[in-house]
C-alpha positions, 0 to 999 in steps of 0.5 A: 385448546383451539385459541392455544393452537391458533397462536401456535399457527400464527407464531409458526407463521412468523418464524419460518418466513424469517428462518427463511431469510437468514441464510440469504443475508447472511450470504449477502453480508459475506459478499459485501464483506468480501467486496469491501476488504478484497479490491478488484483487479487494477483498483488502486489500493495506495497512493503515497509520497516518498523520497528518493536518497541517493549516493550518486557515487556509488548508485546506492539508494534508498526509496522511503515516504508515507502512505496517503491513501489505503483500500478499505480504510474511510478514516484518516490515515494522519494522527493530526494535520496530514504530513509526513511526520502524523502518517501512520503507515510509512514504508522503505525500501532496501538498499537498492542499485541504480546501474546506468544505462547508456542514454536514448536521445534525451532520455537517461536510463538507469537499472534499479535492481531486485529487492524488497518493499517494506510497509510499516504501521506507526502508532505513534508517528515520527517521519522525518525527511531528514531521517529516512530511517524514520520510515522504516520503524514501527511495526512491519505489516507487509513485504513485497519482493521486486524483480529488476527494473527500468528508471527513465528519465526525461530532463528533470522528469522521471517515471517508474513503472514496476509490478511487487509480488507480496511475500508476508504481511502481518495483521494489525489493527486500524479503523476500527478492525483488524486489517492485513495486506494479504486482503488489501492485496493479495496477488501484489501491486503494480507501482506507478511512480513519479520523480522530480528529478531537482536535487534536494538536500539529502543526508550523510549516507546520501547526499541527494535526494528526490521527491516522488510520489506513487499510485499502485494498483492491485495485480489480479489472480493468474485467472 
């Protein structure tokens, strides 16, 4: 009985100490998961490259490229050699407006008008610059609404500067674990872009195009 007892003290010795710890690693491994999926305010959470399609007699266009970099994700975003036609998120904007501000000394101003920015998830990649529709398939993960904005332009430089709210997003699958925007962000993004404005060989509906690529950063709560 005193050796059963013994045994009993030295196992009741082992386990309540490591009881003990379970709550406080639990919680410290929700933190961290929480750190990792949720950016902080400002963080950058994409860079893409993008191309501007033009109308330039009617001020249609259509904004349509590939993500390069995405927040969370530590694998390749690219099914083979990085371009435009293995990248596995793409993403579109609606038809938008350009109205044309009269000029600031050198610079030319345009309005670009309200709308939406779509965020697709390609497993099978296919973009193709000479088909911005390309950009625009696969499955839809995530809308972000804009309001309007300025687009100036300094010779054949041009910057947009623009804050998106998002309005849905859908959960998918990459990296080995189920992702979804309302986590890489959350309250929306602000878009840094930059164009060169050198006209390119466009398509039917737009005859010109742009280059542009794009960094944006996460928008933080109201508090």
């Amino acid at each position: 009985m005193k050796l059963k007892w013994l045994s009993l003290r030295a196992l009741t010795g082992i386990i309540f100490p490591v009881l003990a710890l379970l709550p406080n690693t639990l919680f410290c491994q929700a933190q961290v998961a929480s750190t990792l999926s949720v950016p902080p305010t400002n963080a950058v959470v994409w860079q893409h490259v993008g191309r501007l399609y033009l109308d330039p007699n009617t001020g249609k266009a259509v904004y349509a490229g590939y993500l390069v970099h995405l927040y969370g994700v530590t694998s390749s975003l690219f099914n083979g050699s990085p371009s435009e036609s293995t990248a596995y998120f793409t993403f579109s904007t609606d038809v938008l407006s350009l109205t044309p501000l009269p000029s600031n000394g050198n610079m030319a101003l345009s309005l670009v008008s309200a709308g939406t920015f779509n965020v697709y998830y390609n497993t099978n990649p296919n973009g193709d610059w000479n088909n911005p529709a390309t950009f625009a398939s696969g499955k839809l993960v995530a809308t972000f609404v804009r309001t309007e904005s300025l687009f100036p332009v300094i010779g054949a430089f041009g910057v947009h500067n623009l804050s998106e709210s998002l309005q849905s997003s859908q959960s998918f699958y990459f990296d080995g674990r189920t992702q979804n925007f309302n986590r890489i962000a959350p309250h929306g993004i602000t878009f840094t872009q930059f164009a060169d404005m050198t006209p390119l060989a466009g398509i039917a509906q737009y005859p010109v195009a742009f280059s542009a690529v794009g960094t944006t950063t996460a928008i933080g709560t109201k508090d």
